[in-house]
C-alpha positions in Angstrom: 3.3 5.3 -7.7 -0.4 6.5 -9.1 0.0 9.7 -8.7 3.8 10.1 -9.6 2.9 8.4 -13.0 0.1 10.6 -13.4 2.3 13.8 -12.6 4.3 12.0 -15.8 1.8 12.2 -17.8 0.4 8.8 -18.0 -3.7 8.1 -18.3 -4.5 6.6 -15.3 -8.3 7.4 -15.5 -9.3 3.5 -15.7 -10.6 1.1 -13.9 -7.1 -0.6 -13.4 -5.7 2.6 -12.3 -2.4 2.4 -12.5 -2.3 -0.9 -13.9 -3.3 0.3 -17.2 0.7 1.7 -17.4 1.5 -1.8 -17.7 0.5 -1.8 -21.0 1.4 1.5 -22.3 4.1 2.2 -20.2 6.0 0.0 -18.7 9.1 1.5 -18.8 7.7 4.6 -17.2 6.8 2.4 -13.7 10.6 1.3 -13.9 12.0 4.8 -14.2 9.6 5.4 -11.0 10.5 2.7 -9.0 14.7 4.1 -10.0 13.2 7.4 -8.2 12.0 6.6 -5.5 15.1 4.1 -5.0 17.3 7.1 -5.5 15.1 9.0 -3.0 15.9 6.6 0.0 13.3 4.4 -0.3 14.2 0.7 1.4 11.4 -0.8 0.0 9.3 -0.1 -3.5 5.8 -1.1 -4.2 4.8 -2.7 -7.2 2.1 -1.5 -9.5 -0.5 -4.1 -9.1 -3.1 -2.6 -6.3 -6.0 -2.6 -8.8 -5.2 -5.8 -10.8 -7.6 -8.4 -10.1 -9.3 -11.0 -12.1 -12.5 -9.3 -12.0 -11.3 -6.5 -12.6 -10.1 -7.5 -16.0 -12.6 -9.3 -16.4 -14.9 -6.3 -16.2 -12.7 -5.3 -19.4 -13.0 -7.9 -21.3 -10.0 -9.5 -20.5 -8.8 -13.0 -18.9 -7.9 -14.2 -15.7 -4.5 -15.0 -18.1 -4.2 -11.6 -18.7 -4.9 -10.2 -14.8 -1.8 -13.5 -13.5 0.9 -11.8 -16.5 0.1 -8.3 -15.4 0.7 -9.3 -11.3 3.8 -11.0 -12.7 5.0 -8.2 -15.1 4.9 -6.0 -11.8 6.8 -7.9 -10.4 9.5 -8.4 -13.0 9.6 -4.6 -13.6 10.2 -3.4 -9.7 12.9 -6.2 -9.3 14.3 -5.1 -12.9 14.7 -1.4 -11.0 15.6 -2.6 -7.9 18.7 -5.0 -9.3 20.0 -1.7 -11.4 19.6 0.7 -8.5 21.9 -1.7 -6.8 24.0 -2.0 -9.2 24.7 1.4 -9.2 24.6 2.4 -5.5 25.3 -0.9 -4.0 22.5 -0.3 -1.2 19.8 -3.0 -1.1 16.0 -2.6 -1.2 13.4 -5.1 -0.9 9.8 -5.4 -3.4 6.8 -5.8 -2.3 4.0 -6.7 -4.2 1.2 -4.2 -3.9 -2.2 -5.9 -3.6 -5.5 -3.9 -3.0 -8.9 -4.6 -0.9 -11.6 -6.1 -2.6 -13.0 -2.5 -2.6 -10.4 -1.6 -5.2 -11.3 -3.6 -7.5 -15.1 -2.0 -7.5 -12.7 1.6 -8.4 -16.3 3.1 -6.6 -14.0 3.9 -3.9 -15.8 1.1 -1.8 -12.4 0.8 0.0 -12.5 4.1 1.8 -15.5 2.2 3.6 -15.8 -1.6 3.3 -19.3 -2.1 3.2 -19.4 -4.7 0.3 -21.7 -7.2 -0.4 -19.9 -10.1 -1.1 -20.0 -13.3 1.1 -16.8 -14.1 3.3 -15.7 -17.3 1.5 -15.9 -15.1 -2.1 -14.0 -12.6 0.0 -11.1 -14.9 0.8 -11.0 -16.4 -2.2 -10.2 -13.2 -4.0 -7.4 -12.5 -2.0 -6.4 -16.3 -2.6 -6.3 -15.9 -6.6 -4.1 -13.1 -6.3 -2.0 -14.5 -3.4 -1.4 -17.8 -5.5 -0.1 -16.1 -8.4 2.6 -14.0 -6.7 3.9 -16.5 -4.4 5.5 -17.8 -7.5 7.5 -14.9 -8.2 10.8 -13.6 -6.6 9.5 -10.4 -4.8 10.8 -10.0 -1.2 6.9 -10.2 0.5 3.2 -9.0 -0.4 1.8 -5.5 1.1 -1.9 -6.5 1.6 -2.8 -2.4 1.6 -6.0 -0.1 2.3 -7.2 -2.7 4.1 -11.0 -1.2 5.5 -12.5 -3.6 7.7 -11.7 -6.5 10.4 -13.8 -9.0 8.0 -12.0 -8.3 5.5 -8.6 -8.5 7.5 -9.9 -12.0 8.5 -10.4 -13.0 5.3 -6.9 -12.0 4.3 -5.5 -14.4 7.4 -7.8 -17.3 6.1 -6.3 -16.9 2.2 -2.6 -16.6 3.6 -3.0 -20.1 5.3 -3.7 -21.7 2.7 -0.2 -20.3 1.0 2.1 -20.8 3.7 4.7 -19.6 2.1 4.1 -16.2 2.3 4.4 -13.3 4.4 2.7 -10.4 4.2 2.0 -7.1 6.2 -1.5 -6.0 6.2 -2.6 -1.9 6.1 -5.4 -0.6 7.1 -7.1 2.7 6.1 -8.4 4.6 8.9 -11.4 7.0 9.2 -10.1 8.8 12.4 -7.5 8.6 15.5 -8.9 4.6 16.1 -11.3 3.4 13.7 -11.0 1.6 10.6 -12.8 2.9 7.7 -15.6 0.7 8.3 -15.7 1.5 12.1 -13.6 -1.2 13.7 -11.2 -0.6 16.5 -8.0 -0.8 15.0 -6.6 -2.0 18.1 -9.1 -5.0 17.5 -7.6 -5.2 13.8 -4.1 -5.5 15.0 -4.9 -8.3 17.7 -6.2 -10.4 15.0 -3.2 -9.7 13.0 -0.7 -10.4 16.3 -1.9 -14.5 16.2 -1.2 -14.7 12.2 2.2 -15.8 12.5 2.4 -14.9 7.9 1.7 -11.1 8.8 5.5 -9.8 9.5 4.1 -6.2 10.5 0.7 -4.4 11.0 0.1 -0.9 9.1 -1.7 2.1 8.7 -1.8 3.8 4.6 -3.9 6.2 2.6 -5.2 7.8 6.0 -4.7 11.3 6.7 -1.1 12.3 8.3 -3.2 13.5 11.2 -4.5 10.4 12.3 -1.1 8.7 12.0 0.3 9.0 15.7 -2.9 7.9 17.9 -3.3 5.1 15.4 0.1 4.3 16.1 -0.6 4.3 20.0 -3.8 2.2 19.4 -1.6 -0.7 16.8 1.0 -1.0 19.8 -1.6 -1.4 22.5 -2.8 -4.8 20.9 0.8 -6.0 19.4 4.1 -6.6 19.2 4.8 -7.0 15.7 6.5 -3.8 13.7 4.3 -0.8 12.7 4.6 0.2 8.9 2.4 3.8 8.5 2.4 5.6 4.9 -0.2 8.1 5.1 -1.3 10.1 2.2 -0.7 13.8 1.4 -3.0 15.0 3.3 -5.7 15.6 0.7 -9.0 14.0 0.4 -10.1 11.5 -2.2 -13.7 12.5 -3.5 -14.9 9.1 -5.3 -17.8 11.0 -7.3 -15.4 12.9 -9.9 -12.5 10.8 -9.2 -10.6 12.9 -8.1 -8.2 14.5 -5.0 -9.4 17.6 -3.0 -7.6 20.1 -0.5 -8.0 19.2 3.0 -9.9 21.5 5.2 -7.1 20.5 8.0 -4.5 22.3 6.0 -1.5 20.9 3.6 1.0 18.5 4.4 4.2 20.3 2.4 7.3 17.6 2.0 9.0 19.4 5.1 5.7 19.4 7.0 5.4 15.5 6.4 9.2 14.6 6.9 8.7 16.6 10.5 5.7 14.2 11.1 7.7 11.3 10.1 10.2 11.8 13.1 6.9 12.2 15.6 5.8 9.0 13.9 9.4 7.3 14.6 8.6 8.6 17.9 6.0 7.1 18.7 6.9 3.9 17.7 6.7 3.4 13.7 9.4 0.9 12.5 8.9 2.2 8.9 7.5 5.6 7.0 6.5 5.7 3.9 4.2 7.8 1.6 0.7 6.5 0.0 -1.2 8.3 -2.9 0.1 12.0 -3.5 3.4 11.6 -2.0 6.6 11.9 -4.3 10.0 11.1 -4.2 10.7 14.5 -2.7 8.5 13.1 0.3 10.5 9.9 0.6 14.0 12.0 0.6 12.9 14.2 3.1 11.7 10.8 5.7 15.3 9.6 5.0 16.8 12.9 5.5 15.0 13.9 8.9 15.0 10.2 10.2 16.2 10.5 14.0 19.2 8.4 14.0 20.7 10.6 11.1 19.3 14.1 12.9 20.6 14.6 16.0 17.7 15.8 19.1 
């Protein structure tokens, strides 16, 4: 969604990311979310991964402000979502797209966890968030770029007290196993297997490369469903804010909807596309997924 609004036009520069479209734009995230419908996309993401009561508070602004704008998300994917069905008569489902604590630093702390915060602060930033959007009419909450199993705890601890909800919960990975703090993922996914809120366990914003082992490692330690979006392929250098090449080569839209299919393969219930990914991606997964191509 970040990067398609930026591709768009739209100053995304921020500390809210793409959040700040909210304000300025909010028609532009709708005419996104119709894309990506009109892609193939099952599921859209809404455009709240950076909103967070600090950080609008680090603007200035109210925890009043930070609830509307979780709730305008909402409002605006489920706005695109009712048209696009209207219009195609296929159903999709929203999700609302909530961030790591890291995110809301925008130091790119969520690329590797280490925060200091203590664990009950942790939980009850998730909570805040969490209370807000269990009041609206979105389908379920992707908990995303998850970096750590503390913070993956901490997530379980805030969902219980909402009972309500359910949730999958992504981690970003730093290799073929490891979290981006250094966690097994394995380890992450147990945790995950005894919250009975967490409807599926998923890998995002981690290089396409990583995606099948990580796979291999999810399904060794559970039994729930395995979302993976990976992104592009490039590299996010947190120092000029900005996306580099990756020395591993690019991950072209055919490139990535041939990896999708290994991906299915290996045991993925859902494929996706994380920061640099377009709609072009997302046509391509739904073109090349293996019960529409034959082997």
């Amino acid at each position: 969604m970040a990067s398609e609004l930026e591709r768009r036009g739209c100053d995304i520069s921020g500390p809210l990311w793409s959040a700040h479209v909210l304000d300025s734009s909010p028609g532009a995230v709708k005419q996104v979310h119709l894309d990506y419908l009109r892609a193939g996309a099952d599921c859209i993401s809404t455009v709240s991964y950076q909103v967070s009561n600090l950080g609008y508070a680090e603007l200035g602004r109210s925890t009043d402000d930070a609830s509307h704008a979780l709730r305008q998300s909402v409002e605006i994917a489920l706005a695109a979502r009712d048209e696009y069905r209207d219009e195609s008569g296929r159903i999709a489902f929203v999700a609302v797209s909530l961030g790591p604590y890291g995110a809301a630093l925008h130091n790119g702390a969520e690329f590797h966890g280490r925060y200091d915060i203590a664990f009950d602060d942790l939980v009850q930033f998730h909570r805040e968030r969490l209370a807000v959007v269990v009041e609206t009419e979105a389908d379920l909450i992707a908990l995303e770029t998850v970096p750590s199993l503390e913070e993956a705890r901490a997530i379980t601890v805030a969902l219980a007290q909402l009972p309500s909800i359910a949730a999958w919960v992504s981690f970003t990975c730093r290799d073929e196993s490891r979290t981006a703090h250094g966690e097994p993922i394995a380890e992450c996914a147990a945790l995950l297997q005894t919250a009975p809120q967490v409807v599926a366990v998923g890998v995002n914003c981690t290089q396409p490369r990583f995606i099948g082992p990580l796979i291999g490692e999810i399904r060794s330690a559970s039994h729930k469903p395995i979302f993976v979006y990976p992104n592009s392929g490039e590299l996010w250098d947190a120092q000029s804010r900005s996306w580099k090449d990756s020395p591993y080569g690019p991950s072209d839209v055919d490139a990535y909807a041939r990896q999708a299919r290994a991906w299915y393969a290996a045991g993925a219930h859902a494929v996706g596309g994380c920061c640099r990914t377009t709609p072009a991606h997302i046509r391509a997964i739904r073109e090349n997924h293996p019960a529409l191509v034959p082997e």
